[in-house]
C-alpha positions, 0 to 999 in steps of 0.5 A: 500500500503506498504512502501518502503525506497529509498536511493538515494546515491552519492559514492565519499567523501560520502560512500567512499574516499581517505584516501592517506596514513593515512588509518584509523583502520577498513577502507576497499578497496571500489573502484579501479584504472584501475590497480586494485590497492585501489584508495579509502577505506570505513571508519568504519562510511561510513561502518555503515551507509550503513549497516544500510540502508541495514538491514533496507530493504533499495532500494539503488541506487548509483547516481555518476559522475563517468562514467560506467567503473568507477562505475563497480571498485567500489568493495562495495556488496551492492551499486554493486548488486542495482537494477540501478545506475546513472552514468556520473552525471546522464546522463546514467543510468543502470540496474542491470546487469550493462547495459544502460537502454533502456528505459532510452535511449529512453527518452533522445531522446524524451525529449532531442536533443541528437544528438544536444547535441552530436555536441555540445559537440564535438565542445566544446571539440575541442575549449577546447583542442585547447585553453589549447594545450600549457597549459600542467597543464590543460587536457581535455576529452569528456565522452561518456559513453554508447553511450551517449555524456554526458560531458566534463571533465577538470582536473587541474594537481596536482603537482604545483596545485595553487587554483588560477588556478581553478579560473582562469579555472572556469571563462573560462568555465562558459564563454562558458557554452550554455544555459541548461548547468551546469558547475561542479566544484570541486577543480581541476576537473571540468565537463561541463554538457549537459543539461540531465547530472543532477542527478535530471533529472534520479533521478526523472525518476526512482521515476517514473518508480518505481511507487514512491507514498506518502508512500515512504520514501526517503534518499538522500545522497551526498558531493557535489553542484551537489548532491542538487538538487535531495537531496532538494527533499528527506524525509531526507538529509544526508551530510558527516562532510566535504562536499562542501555541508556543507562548503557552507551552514555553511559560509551564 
């Protein structure tokens, strides 16, 4: 039986980011805002990286928060022409001509109350944006993303940003968390997750649609807390310098 080399890869702050206005030497354009204008580029290091998974016959599927329309502004060949991508932290995956995958669907359904879901979510939405009407520094959004209620998304504003107020969010979130659920955080963003919004739940499903067996080699790449779980099951983890990921485990 051959083997085969998955790459299973978070895209912001791991193959891309923000470099605001110090751009480095040799940086491309990797991802876009709605306006079609560069949001982040890739460095000469994020660019040799996956160059080297790519001519060593890698499968790469970008596994990211970022919901469907978000992922499709990415503007990198070899993570836009996979075969699937996880999106909206895991809740959606899509095919290789960027459609939810029914047999992805399908699933949820049988193994996950999506409708449930659906309305808790919405009733949470509706508590959260009541709770910060007359907080003008704190938004919130529900994401449906291909049909699917996947998470609610809570972003503190930058101008005025103190880190106490991410605390401050962060303990009101987690103080209304339903049981399964998993609250994301990161700096000022943070995302309350439904249950089958975990990277691991659709990385372990494509492991096996894709027949995933002993003689597979995995690479798991990511920046972030969330990323651990479908990391801690690779082969072989790759962190970036800067990661939430290795600040954390640098300070135990």
């Amino acid at each position: 039986m051959p083997s085969r080399l998955f790459v299973f890869t978070d895209l912001d702050d791991t193959l891309f980011q923000s470099f605001n206005n110090n751009v480095p030497e040799h940086a491309i354009q990797a991802t876009v805002d709605v306006d079609g204008n560069t949001y982040a580029h890739s460095s000469l290091q994020q660019q040799k990286l996956l160059e080297v998974m790519v001519k060593g016959g890698a499968i790469i599927i970008p596994v990211t928060g970022r919901r469907s329309s978000s992922f499709l502004n990415c503007r990198l060949p070899d993570v836009m022409k996979s075969e699937y991508a996880i999106v909206s932290h895991g809740a959606v995956i899509l095919n290789k001509q960027h459609h939810v995958l029914n047999e992805w669907v399908t699933f949820l359904e049988k193994h996950y109350a999506l409708l449930h879901w659906q309305g808790v979510l919405n009733v949470m939405y509706e508590q959260l944006l009541e709770y910060y009407a007359e907080d003008k520094n704190v938004r919130v959004r529900l994401i449906v993303d291909q049909g699917i209620t996947a998470y609610i998304c809570i972003k503190i504003n930058k101008v005025g940003y103190l880190p106490e107020k991410s605390t401050q969010v962060s303990s009101i979130l987690n103080a209304r968390l339903k049981r399964n659920m998993l609250l994301h955080e990161n700096g000022r963003n943070f995302a309350m997750l439904a249950p089958y919004a975990q990277k691991k739940v659709a990385v372990d499903f494509l492991k096996e649609k894709m027949d995933f067996n002993q003689f597979d080699t995995v690479f798991a790449m990511g920046d972030s807390d969330s990323d651990l779980p479908f990391m801690n099951d690779a082969d072989f983890l790759i962190v970036p310098q800067q990661a939430q990921i290795f600040k954390k485990e640098s300070e135990q």
